[in-house]
Residue frames as a rotation matrix with the C-alpha (Angstrom) as fourth column:
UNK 1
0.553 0.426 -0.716 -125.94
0.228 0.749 0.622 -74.58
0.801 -0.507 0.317 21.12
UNK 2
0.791 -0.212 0.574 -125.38
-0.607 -0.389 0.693 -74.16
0.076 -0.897 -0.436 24.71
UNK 3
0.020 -0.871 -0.491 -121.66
0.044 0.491 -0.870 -75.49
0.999 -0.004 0.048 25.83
UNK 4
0.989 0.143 0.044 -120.29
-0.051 0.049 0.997 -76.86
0.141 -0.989 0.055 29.36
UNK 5
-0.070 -0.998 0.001 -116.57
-0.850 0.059 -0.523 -76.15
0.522 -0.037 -0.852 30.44
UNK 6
0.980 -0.173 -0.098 -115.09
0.197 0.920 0.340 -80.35
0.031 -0.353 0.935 31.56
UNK 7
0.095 -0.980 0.177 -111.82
-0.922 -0.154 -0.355 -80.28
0.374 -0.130 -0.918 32.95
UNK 8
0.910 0.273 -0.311 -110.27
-0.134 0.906 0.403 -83.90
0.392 -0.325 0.861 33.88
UNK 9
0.051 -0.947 0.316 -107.37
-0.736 -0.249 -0.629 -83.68
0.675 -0.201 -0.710 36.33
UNK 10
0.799 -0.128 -0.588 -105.14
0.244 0.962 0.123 -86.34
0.550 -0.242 0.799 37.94
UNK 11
0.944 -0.316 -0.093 -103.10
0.035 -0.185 0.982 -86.45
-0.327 -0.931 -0.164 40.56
UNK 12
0.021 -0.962 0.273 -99.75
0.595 0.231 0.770 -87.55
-0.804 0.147 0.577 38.85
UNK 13
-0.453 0.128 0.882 -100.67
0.815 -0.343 0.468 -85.91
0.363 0.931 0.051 35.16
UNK 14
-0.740 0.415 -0.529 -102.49
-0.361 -0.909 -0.208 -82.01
-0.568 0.037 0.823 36.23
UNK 15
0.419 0.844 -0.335 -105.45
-0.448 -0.129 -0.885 -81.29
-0.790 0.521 0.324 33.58
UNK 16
-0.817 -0.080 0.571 -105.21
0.389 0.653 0.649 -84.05
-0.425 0.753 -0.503 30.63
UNK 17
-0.419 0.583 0.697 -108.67
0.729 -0.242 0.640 -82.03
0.542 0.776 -0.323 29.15
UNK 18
-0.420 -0.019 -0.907 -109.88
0.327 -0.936 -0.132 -78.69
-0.847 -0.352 0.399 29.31
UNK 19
-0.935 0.247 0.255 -112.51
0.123 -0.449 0.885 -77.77
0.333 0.859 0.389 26.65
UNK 20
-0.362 0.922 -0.140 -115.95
-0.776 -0.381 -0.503 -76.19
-0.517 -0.073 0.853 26.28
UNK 21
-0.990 0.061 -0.125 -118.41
-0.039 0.745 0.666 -79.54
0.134 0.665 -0.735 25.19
UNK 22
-0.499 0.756 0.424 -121.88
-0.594 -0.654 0.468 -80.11
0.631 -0.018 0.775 24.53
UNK 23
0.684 0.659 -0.313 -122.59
-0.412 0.703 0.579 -83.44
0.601 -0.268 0.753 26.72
UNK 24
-0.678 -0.715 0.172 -120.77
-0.718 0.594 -0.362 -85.89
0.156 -0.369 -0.916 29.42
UNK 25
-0.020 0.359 -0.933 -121.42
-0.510 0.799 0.318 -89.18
0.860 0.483 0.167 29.63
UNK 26
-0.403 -0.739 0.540 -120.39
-0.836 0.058 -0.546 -90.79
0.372 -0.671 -0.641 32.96
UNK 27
-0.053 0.187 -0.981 -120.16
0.170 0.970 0.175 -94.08
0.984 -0.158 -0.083 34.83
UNK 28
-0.389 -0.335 0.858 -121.30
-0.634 -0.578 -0.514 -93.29
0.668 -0.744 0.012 38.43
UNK 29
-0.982 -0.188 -0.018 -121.99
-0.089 0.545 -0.834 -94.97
0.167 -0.817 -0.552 41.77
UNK 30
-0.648 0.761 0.039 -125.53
-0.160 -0.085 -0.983 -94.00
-0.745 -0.644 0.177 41.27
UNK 31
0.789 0.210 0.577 -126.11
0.559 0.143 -0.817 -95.26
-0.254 0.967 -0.004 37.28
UNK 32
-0.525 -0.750 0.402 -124.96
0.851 -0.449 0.273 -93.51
-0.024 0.485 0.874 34.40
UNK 33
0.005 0.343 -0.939 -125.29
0.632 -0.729 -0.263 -89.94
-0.775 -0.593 -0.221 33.92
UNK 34
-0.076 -0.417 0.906 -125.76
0.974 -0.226 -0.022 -87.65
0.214 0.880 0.424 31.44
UNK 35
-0.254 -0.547 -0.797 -124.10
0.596 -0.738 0.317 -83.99
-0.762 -0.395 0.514 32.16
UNK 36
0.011 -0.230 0.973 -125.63
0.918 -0.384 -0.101 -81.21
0.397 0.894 0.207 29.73
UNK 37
-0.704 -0.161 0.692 -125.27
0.081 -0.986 -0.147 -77.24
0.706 -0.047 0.707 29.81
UNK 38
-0.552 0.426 0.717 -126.75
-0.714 -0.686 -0.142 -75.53
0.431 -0.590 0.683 32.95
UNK 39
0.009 0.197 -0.980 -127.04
0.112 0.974 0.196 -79.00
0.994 -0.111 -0.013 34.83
UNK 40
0.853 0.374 0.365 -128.11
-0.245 -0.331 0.911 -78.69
0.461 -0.866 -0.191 38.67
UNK 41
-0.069 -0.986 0.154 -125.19
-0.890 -0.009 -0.457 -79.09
0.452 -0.168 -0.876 40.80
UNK 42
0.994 0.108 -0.012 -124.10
-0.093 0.904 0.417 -82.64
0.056 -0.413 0.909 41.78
UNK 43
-0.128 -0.991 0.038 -121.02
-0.990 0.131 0.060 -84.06
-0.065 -0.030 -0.997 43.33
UNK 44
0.867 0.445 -0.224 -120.59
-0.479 0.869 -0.127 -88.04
0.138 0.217 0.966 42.48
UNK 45
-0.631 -0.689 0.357 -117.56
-0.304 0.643 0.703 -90.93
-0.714 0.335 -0.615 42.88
UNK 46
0.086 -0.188 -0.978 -116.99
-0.984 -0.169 -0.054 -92.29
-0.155 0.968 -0.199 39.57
UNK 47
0.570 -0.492 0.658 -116.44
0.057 0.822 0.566 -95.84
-0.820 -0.285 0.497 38.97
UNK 48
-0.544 -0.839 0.015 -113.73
-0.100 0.083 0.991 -97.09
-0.833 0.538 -0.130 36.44
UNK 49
0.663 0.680 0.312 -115.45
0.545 -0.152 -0.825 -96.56
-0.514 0.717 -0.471 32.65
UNK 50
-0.650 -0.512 0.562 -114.72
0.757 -0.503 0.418 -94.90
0.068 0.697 0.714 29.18
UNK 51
-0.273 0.770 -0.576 -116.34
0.272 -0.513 -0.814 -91.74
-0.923 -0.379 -0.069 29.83
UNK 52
-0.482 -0.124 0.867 -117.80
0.873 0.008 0.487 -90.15
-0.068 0.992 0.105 26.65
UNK 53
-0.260 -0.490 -0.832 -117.34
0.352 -0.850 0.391 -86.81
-0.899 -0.191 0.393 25.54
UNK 54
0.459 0.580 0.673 -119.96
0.889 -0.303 -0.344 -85.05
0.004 0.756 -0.655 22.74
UNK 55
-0.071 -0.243 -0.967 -118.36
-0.282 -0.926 0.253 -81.66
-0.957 0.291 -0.002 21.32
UNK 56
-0.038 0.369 -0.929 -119.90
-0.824 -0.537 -0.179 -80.37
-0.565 0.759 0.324 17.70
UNK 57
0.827 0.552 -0.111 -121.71
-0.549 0.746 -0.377 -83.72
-0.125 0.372 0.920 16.78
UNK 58
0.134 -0.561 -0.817 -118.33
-0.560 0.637 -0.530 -85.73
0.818 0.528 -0.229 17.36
UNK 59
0.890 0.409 0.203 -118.17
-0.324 0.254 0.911 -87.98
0.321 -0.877 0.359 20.15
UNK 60
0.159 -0.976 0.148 -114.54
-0.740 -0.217 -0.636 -88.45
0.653 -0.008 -0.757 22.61
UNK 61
0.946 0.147 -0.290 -113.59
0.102 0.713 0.693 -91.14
0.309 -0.685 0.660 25.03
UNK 62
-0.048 -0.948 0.314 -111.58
-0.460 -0.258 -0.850 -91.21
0.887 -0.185 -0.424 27.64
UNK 63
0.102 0.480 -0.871 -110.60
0.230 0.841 0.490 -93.76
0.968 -0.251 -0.025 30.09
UNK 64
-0.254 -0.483 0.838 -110.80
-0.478 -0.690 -0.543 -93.33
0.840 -0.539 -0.055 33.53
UNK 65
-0.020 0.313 -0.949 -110.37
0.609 0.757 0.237 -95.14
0.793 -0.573 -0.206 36.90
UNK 66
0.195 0.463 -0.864 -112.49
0.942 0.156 0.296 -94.36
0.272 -0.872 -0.406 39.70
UNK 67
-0.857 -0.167 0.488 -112.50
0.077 -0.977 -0.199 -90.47
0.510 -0.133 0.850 40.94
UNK 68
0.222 0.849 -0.480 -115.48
0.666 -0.492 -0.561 -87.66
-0.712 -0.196 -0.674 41.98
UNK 69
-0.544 0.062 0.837 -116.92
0.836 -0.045 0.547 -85.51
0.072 0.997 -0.028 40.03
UNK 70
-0.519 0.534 -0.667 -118.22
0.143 -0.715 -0.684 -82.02
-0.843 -0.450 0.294 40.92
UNK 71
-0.688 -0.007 0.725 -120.84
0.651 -0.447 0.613 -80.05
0.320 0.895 0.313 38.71
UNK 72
-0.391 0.627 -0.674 -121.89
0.119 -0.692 -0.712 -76.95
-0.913 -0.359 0.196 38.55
UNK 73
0.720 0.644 0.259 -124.54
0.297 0.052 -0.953 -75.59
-0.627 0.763 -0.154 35.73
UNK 74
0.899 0.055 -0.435 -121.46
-0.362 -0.465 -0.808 -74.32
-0.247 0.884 -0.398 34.00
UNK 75
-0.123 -0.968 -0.220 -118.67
-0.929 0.190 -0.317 -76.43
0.349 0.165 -0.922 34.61
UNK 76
0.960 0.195 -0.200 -117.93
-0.122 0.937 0.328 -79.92
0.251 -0.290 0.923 35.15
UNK 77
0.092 -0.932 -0.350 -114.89
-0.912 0.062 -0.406 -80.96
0.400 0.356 -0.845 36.92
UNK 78
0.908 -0.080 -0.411 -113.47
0.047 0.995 -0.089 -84.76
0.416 0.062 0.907 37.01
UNK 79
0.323 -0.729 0.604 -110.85
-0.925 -0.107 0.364 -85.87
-0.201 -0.676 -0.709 39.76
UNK 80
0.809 0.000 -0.588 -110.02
-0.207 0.936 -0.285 -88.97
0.551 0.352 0.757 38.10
UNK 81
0.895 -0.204 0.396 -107.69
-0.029 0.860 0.510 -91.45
-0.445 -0.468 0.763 39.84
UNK 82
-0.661 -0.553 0.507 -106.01
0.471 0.220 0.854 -92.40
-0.584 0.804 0.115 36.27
UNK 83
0.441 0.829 -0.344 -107.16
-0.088 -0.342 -0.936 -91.02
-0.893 0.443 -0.078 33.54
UNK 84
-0.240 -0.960 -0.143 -106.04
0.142 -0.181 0.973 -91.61
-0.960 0.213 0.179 29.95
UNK 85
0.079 0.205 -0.976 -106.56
-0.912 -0.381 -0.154 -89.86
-0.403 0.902 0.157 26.03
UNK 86
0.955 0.005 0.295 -106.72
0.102 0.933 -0.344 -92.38
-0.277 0.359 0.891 23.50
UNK 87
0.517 -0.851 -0.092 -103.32
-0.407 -0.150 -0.901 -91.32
0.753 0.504 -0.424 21.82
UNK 88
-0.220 -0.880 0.422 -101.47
-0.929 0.056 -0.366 -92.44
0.298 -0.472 -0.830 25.25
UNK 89
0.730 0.311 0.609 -103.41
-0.441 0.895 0.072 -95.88
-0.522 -0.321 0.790 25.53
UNK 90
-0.655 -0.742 -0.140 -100.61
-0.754 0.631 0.183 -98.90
-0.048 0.226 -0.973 24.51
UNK 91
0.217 0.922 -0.322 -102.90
-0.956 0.267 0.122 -101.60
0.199 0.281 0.939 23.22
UNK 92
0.016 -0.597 -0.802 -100.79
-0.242 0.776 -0.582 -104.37
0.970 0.203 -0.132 24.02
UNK 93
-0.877 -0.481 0.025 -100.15
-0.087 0.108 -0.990 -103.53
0.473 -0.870 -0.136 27.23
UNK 94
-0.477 0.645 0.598 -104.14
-0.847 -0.157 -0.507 -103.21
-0.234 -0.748 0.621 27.81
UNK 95
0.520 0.599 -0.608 -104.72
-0.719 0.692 0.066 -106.79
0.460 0.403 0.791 26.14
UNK 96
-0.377 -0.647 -0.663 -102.14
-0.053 0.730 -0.682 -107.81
0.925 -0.222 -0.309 28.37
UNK 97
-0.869 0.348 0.353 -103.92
-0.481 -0.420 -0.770 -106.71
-0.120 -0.838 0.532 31.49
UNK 98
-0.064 0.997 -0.048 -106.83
-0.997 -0.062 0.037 -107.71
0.034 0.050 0.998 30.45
UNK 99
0.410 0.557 -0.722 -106.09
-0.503 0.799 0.331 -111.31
0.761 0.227 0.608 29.75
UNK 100
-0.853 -0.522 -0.031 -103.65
-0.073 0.176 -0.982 -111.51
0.518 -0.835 -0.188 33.22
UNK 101
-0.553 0.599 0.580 -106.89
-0.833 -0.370 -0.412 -110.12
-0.032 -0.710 0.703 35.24
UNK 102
0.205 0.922 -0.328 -109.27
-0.935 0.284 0.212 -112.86
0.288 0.263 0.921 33.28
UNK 103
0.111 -0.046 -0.993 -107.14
0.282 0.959 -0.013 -116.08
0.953 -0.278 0.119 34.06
UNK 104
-0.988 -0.154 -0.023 -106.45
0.023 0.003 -1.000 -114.46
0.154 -0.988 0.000 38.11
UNK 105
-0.297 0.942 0.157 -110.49
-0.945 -0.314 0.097 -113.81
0.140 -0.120 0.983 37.96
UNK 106
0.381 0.191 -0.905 -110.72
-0.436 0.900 0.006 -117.86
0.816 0.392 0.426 36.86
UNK 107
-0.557 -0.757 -0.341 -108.12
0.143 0.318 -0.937 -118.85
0.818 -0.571 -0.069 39.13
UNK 108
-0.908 -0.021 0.418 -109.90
-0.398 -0.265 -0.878 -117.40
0.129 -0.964 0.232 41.99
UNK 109
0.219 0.971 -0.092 -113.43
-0.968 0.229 0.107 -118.95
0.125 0.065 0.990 40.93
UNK 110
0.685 0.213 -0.697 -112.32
-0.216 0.973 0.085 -122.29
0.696 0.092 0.712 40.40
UNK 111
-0.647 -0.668 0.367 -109.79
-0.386 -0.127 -0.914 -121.69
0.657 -0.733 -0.176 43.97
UNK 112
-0.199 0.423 -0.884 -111.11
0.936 0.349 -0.043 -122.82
0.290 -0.836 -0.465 47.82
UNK 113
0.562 0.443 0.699 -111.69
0.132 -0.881 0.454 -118.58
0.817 -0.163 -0.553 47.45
UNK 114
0.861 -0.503 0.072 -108.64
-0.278 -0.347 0.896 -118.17
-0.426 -0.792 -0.438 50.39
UNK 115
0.386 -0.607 0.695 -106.34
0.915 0.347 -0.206 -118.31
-0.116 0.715 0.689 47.75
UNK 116
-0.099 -0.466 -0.879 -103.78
0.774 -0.591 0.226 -115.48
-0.625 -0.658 0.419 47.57
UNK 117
-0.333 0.315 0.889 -105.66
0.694 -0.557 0.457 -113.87
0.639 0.769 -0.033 44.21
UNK 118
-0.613 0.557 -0.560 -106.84
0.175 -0.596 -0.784 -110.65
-0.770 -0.578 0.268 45.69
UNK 119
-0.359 0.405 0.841 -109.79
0.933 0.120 0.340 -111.11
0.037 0.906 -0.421 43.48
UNK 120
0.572 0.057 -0.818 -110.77
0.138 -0.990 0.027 -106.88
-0.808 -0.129 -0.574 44.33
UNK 121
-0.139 -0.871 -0.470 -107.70
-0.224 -0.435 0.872 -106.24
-0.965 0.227 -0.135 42.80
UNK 122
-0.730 -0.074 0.679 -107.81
0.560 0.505 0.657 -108.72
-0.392 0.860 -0.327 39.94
UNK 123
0.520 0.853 -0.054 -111.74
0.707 -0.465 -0.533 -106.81
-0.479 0.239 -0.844 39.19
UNK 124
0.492 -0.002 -0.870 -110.21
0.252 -0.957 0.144 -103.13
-0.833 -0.290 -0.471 39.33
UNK 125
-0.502 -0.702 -0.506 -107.51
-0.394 -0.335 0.856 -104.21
-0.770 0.629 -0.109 36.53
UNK 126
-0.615 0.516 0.596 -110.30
0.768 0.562 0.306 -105.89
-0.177 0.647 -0.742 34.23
UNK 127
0.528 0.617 -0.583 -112.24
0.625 -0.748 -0.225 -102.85
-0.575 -0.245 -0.780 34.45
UNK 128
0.132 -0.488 -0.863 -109.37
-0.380 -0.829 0.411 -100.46
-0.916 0.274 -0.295 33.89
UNK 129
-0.714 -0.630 0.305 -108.14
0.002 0.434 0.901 -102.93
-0.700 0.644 -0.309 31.03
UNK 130
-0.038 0.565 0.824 -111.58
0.999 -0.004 0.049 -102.73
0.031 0.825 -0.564 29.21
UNK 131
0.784 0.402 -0.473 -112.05
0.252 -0.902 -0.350 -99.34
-0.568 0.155 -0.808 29.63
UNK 132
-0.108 -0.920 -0.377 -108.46
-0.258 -0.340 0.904 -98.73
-0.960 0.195 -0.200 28.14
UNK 133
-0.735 -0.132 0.665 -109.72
0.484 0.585 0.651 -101.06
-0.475 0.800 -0.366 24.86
UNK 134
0.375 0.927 0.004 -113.26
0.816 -0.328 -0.477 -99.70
-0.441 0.182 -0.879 24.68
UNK 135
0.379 -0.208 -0.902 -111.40
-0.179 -0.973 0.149 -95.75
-0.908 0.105 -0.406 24.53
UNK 136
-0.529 -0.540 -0.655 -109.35
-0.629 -0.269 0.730 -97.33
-0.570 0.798 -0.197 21.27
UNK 137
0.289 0.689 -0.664 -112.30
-0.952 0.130 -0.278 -98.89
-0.105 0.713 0.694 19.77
UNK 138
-0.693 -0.083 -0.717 -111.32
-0.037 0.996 -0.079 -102.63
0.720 -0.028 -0.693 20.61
UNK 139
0.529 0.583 0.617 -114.10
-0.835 0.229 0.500 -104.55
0.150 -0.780 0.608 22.33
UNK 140
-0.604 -0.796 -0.038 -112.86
-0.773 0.597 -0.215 -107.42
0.194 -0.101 -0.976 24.05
């Protein structure tokens, strides 16, 4: 079966992945996407999502906030924001995030909404925080 080189590099962290795979998944500004071998070129912003990663009928996740994405028919590369492997996710810390974001999300709904929640903000870390659970197989 045909393979696509995916590199996912981050400003603070270089390349965090760097294999030949047979599929990407992705969460983009224009839907999701799916990314196989000899794929037309496209360049996309990302939104915050577990992406998923198909190599030899296993499937990878990996979380990542907000980026672009270039592809070419033989390569895919990801500029991720944040990006992170399961092995470096802290599950605590992303059920702690997650349930900070949900009562500032509340807070700001049940607020006069000019309340000092920046409720953007509060979104961006509910987002990251599920993707971060989703990548270690916890749904919240």
């Amino acid at each position: 079966m045909a393979t696509i080189k995916l590199e996912i590099v981050t400003p603070d962290k270089g390349e965090i992945f760097g294999k030949d795979i047979d599929m990407l998944i992705v969460r983009s500004k224009a839907g999701e996407l799916g990314i196989l071998p000899k794929h037309a070129n496209l360049l996309t912003e990302l939104l915050t999502h577990a992406m998923r990663i198909k190599v030899g009928g296993n499937e990878e996740l990996v979380a990542t906030s907000g980026g672009f994405m270039e592809v070419t028919p033989d390569k895919i590369t990801v500029l991720a924001d944040a990006a992170e492997l399961p092995d470096s996710i802290d599950v605590e810390r992303a059920k702690s995030s997650l349930k900070r974001a949900e009562e500032r999300i509340a807070a700001y709904k049940s607020s006069s909404k000019d309340s000092i929640i920046d409720i953007k903000r509060a979104e961006a870390a509910l987002a990251r925080a599920k993707a971060r659970l989703l990548v270690k197989n916890i749904h919240s």
